[in-house]
LUMKOL-387010 format. One record per residue (C-alpha): x, y, z; residue in three letters. Coordinates in pm, whole numbers, plus 50000, padded with zeros to 5 digits. Each point is the difference from the previous one (the first is absolute). Last residue first. Layout:
<sites>
XYZALA
...
</sites>
This chain:
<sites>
502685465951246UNK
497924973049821UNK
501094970149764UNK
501985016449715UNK
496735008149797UNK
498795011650302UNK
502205028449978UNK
499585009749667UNK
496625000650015UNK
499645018950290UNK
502575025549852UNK
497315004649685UNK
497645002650205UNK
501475031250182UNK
501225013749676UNK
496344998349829UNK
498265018750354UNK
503105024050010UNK
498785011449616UNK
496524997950066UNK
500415027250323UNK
502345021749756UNK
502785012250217UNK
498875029450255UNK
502854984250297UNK
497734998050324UNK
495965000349779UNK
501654974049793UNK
501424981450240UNK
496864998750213UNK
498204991549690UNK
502284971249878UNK
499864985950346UNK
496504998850018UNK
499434983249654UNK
502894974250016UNK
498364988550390UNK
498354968849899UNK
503074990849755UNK
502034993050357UNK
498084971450052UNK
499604987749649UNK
503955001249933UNK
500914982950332UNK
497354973049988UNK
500954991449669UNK
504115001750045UNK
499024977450292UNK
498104978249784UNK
503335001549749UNK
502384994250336UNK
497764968250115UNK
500054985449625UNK
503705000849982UNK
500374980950379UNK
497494977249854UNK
502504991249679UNK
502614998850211UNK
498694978850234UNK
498924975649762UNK
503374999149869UNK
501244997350313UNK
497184966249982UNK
501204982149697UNK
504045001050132UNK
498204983250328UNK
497864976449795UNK
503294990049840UNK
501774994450294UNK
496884979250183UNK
500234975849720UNK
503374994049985UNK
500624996150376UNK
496874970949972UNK
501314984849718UNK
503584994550154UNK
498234990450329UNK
497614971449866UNK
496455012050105UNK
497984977749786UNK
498215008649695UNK
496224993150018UNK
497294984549693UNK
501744972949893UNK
497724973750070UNK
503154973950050UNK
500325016150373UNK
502505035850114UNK
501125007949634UNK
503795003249996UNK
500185009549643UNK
502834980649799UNK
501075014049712UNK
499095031350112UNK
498025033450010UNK
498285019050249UNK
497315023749897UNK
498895026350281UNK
497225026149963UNK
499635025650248UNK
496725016450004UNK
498935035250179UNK
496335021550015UNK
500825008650345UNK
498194993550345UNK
502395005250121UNK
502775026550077UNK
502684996449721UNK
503415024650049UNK
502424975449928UNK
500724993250366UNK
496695000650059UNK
500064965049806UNK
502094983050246UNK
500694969449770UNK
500864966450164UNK
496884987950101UNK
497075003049709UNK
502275005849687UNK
502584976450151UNK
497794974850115UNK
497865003749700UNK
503114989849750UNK
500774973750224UNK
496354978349944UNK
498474983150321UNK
496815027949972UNK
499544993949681UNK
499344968949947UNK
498085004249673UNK
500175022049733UNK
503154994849873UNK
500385016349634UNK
502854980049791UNK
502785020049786UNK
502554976350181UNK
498395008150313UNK
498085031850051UNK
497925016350307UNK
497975029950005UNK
499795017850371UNK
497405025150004UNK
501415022350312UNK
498625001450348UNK
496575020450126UNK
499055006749671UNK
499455026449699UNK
498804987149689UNK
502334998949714UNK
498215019649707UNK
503215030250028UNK
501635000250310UNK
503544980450027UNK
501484968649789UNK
503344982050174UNK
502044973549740UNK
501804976250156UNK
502464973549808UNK
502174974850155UNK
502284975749768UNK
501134965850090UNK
503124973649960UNK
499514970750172UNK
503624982950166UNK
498045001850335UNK
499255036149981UNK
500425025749706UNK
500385036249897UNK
499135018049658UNK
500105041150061UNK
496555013050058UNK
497155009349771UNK
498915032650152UNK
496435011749914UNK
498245037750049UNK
496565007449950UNK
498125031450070UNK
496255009149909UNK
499064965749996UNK
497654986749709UNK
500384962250197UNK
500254978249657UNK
501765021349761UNK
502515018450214UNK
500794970850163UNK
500704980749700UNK
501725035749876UNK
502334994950325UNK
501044964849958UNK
500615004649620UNK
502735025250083UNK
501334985150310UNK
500844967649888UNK
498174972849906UNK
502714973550158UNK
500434969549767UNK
502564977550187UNK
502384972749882UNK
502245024749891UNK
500735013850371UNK
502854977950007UNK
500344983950369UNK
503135019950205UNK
503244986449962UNK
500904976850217UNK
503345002550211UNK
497714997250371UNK
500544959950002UNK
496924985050208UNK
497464989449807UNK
502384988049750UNK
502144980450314UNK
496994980350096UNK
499244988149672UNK
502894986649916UNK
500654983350342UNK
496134983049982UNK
501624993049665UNK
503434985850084UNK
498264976550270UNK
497814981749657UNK
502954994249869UNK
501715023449716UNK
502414974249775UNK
498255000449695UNK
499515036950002UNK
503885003449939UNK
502225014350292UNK
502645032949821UNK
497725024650189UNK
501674974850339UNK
497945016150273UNK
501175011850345UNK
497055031750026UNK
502095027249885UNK
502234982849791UNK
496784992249784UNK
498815034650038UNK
502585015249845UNK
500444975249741UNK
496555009649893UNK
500005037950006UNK
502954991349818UNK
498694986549717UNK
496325019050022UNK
496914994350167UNK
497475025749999UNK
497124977449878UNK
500904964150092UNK
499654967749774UNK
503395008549780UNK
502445012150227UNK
498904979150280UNK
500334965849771UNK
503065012949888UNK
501775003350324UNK
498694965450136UNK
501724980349708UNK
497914986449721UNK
500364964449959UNK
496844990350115UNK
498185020449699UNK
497015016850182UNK
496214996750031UNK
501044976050273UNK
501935032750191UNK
496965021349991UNK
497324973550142UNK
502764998950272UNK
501005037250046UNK
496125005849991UNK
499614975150257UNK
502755012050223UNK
498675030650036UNK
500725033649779UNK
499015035850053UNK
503885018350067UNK
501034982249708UNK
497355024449770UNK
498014975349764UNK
500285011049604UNK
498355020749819UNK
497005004649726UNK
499685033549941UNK
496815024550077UNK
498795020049703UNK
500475038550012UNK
496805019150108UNK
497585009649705UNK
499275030549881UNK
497115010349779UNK
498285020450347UNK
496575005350176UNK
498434970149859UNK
496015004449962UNK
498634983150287UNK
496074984049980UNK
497784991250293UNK
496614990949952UNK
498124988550321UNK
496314989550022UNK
500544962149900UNK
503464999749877UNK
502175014249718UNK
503615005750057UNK
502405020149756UNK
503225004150003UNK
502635017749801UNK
503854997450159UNK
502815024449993UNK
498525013550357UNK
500904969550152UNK
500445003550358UNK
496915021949988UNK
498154977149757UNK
500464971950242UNK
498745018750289UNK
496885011349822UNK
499574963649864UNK
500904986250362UNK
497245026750152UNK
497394989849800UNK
500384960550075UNK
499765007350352UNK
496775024149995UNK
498184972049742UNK
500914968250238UNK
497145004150215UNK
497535001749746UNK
501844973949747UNK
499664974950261UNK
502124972549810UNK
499234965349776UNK
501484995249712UNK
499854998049583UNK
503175006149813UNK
501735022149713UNK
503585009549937UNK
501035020149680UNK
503244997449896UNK
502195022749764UNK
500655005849653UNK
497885009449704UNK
501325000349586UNK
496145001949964UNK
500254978149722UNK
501154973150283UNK
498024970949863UNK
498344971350209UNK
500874971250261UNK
497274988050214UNK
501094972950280UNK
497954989150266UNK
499754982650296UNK
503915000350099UNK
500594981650313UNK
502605011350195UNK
502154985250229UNK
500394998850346UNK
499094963650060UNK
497924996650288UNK
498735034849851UNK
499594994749633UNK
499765039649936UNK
497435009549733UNK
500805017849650UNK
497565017549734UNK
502585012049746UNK
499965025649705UNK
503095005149784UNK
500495028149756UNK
501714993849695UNK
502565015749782UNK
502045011950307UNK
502335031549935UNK
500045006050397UNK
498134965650152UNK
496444994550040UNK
497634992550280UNK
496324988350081UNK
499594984750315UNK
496824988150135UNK
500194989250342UNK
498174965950059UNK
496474997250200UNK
499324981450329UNK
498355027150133UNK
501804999550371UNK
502624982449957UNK
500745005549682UNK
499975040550086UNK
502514989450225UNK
502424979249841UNK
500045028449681UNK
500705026150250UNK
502604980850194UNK
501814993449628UNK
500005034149947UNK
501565005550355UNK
502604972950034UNK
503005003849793UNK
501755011450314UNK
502105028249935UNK
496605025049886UNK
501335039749954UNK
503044994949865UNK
503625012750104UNK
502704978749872UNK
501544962850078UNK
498514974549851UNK
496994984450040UNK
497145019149782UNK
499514982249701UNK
497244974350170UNK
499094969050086UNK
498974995550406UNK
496784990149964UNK
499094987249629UNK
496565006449849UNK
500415036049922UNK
503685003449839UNK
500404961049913UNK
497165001749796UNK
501195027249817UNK
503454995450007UNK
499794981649610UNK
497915029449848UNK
502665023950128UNK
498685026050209UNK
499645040049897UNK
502315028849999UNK
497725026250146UNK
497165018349868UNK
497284987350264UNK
496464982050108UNK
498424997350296UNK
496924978350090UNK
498114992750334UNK
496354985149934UNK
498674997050387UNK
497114971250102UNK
496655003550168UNK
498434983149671UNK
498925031549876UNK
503205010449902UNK
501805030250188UNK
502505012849737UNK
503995012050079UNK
501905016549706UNK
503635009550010UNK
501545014149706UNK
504095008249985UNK
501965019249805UNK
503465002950106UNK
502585019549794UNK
502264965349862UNK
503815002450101UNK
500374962850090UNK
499485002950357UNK
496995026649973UNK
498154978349796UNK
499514962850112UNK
501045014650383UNK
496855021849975UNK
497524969749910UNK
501574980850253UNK
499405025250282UNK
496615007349862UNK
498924962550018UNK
501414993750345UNK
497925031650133UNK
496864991649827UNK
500114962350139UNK
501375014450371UNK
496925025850000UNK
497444975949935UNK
501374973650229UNK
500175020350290UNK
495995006649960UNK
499654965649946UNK
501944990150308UNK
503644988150071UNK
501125001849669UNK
503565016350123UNK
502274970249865UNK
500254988350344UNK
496114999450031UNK
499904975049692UNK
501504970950179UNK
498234969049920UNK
499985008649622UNK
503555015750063UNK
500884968650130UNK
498414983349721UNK
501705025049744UNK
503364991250170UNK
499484961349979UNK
499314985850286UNK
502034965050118UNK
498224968550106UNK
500484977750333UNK
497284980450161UNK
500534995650368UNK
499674957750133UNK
497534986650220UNK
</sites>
């Protein structure tokens, strides 16, 4: 008896294979379909210079099923990439080379797969473009076997409104109830790391609505080009076809490579035996396995451009902090950009203190990828095992339990995410040495800060303490010298004063 042999598209492996894509169970599910929602909604706005504002309403229907809809200001979809957008996996704008927050083109379209799957209703997409004289309203389905969409409906009407954005709606099934305390926390997280953002979230018994902190926006991430020290023979191949054949071998690493110049080039070239002079035509498949070996290994790179990234920087890290966590001292260090593998990155901790943080027996680690809150896996995550391992917090003067939070953001073209959930960064060294140096150059400052606090208390118990025993003293030198008793009694407060003004004796 013979095997029958068919291939799977990627929406019916995804169909097959929703667990991967972090829809594990309905509780899961609810938080992954609001947190791939926001995430798009903020890269619609805050990419393209476009203040966030973002709704999010979730409804319990009385069929058993979940209403989740969220609607922004940002730039809008074309009416053509509609369809394509939410009923094709894998379509997208976001492969090429710069920081995003989604890379995969999956996790709108996972959404959409999964409340089909379970209600067997289309999204509802209504969307319209900058300076758009319509607005465009689409009910789509995804074909699985096929992966491709199947558009339901079509409603086109008049933009008098001059409004632009998207607003997503579609019927699932999730556990609401044991979602709620997950879903809360990403919106809180997400308006800390985005305290230029206004969002609002209504839900069965939970409102939740941040006013945005700050009118700036981070600079815009560029789009760059591969580093030589991250290439494999495949992308050397796929990037050699999309090349003219007659191009020679110096050229072609001048012009596909970020960092590489002329004699950069040549350099390397004599370095590793090559011809720079050889055309494209004439590489075999041998000359790229050597290609590619000697770029991972030549040490003459330059380092990765740090334009591809969009860091928030110190400022806007600290009044997120500030905004969300009410701590009564916050510091944030965005550190200098670094990389590993050929990936350029950017670590940024920020360290609250006191205040409404409740006191614990280890510090309130918040973790941030890309501008993304990870909730889950913590314990696996490097930014914990620094916080939790690494750091001798006595050192810095904290005895727990202490009301303290450390909030790390890493950024990068290319997160290393431990699993396709990408909820834990891994512990590559070069992000792991960054990390723990700026929680470090957070916690002196900690230090400092607690070393001030223990000289004013000090200063308190000093002044208050020897205060008790103005009125005898005054009297005895009164009754030794004859000065005025009330005169003595103002001078020797006075001198208190002064002294613990300057932080005791």
């Amino acid at each position: 008896m013979s095997e029958q042999y068919r291939q799977l598209s990627p929406s019916e492996f995804f169909y097959r294979n929703r667990e991967v894509a972090g829809f594990s169970n309905p509780t899961r599910a609810v938080y992954q379909a609001v947190r791939e929602l926001v995430e798009n909604a903020l890269d619609a706005t805050e990419m393209h210079g476009i203040l966030p504002d973002i709704k999010l309403e979730l409804r319990e229907e009385g069929d058993g099923s979940l209403t989740l809809a969220i609607e922004d200001n940002g730039i809008g979809i074309p009416s053509s990439e509609v369809p394509n957008v939410f009923g094709r996996v894998f379509y997208g704008s976001k492969y090429v080379l710069r920081q995003s927050r989604g890379v995969f083109g999956l996790g709108v379209k996972m959404v959409v797969l999964y409340a089909q799957m379970t209600t067997g209703r289309p999204v509802k997409v209504r969307t319209a473009t900058a300076r758009s004289k319509f607005v465009y309203e689409y009910e789509v389905m995804i074909d699985v076997e096929k992966n491709i969409p199947v558009i339901k409906s079509l409603k086109i009407s008049r933009n008098d409104s001059k409004w632009h954005g998207t607003r997503v709606e579609l019927s699932m099934r999730g556990n609401w109830v044991q979602a709620k305390k997950r879903v809360e926390e990403y919106v809180r997280r997400t308006a800390l790391i985005a305290p230029y953002a206004r969002i609002s979230l209504e839900a069965p018994d939970l409102v939740l609505r941040f006013e945005r902190s700050v009118e700036k926006l981070p600079p815009a991430p560029k789009v760059g080009r591969p580093h030589p020290k991250g290439v494999d023979i495949e992308m050397l191949r796929m990037m050699v076809e999309r090349s003219k054949r007659s191009t020679p071998l110096v050229e072609f690493l001048v012009e596909n490579f970020d960092g590489v110049g002329p004699v950069t080039a040549r350099k390397f070239c004599e370095w590793a035996g090559l011809n720079p002079e050889m055309k494209l035509r004439d590489l075999k498949v041998s000359d790229l396995e050597l290609l590619a070996l000697k770029m991972q290994e030549f040490s003459g790179w330059r380092r990765p451009k740090a334009s591809t990234l969009s860091p928030l920087g110190e400022e806007l890290l600290a009044e997120g902090v500030r905004a969300v966590l009410n701590p009564e001292f916050v510091t944030a260090v965005s550190r200098a950009p670094s990389s590993y593998g050929g990936h350029p990155f950017v670590v940024e901790v920020a360290l609250a203190y006191g205040g409404a943080i409740p006191p614990a027996e280890r510090p309130l680690v918040l973790r941030f990828a890309n501008r993304i809150p990870l909730l889950y896996d913590e314990g696996v995550d490097v930014s914990v095992k620094v916080v939790t391992e690494k750091i001798d917090w006595r050192t810095y003067k904290v005895e727990f339990p202490a009301p303290l939070a450390v909030v790390t953001h890493v950024c990068s073209t290319k997160v290393p995410f431990k699993g396709v959930g990408k909820e834990a960064v891994a512990d590559v060294p070069e992000i792991e040495s960054e990390i723990e140096a700026g929680v470090r150059e957070c916690a002196r400052r900690l230090r400092l800060h607690l070393s001030r606090l223990e000289r004013l208390l000090e200063a308190k118990r000093w002044r208050v303490t020897v205060g008790k025993y103005v009125e005898d003293v005054s009297r005895a030198l009164s009754y030794i010298t004859n000065y005025d008793e009330e005169q003595l009694r103002s001078r020797l407060v006075e001198l208190i004063r002064s002294r613990s003004s300057r932080g005791g004796r």
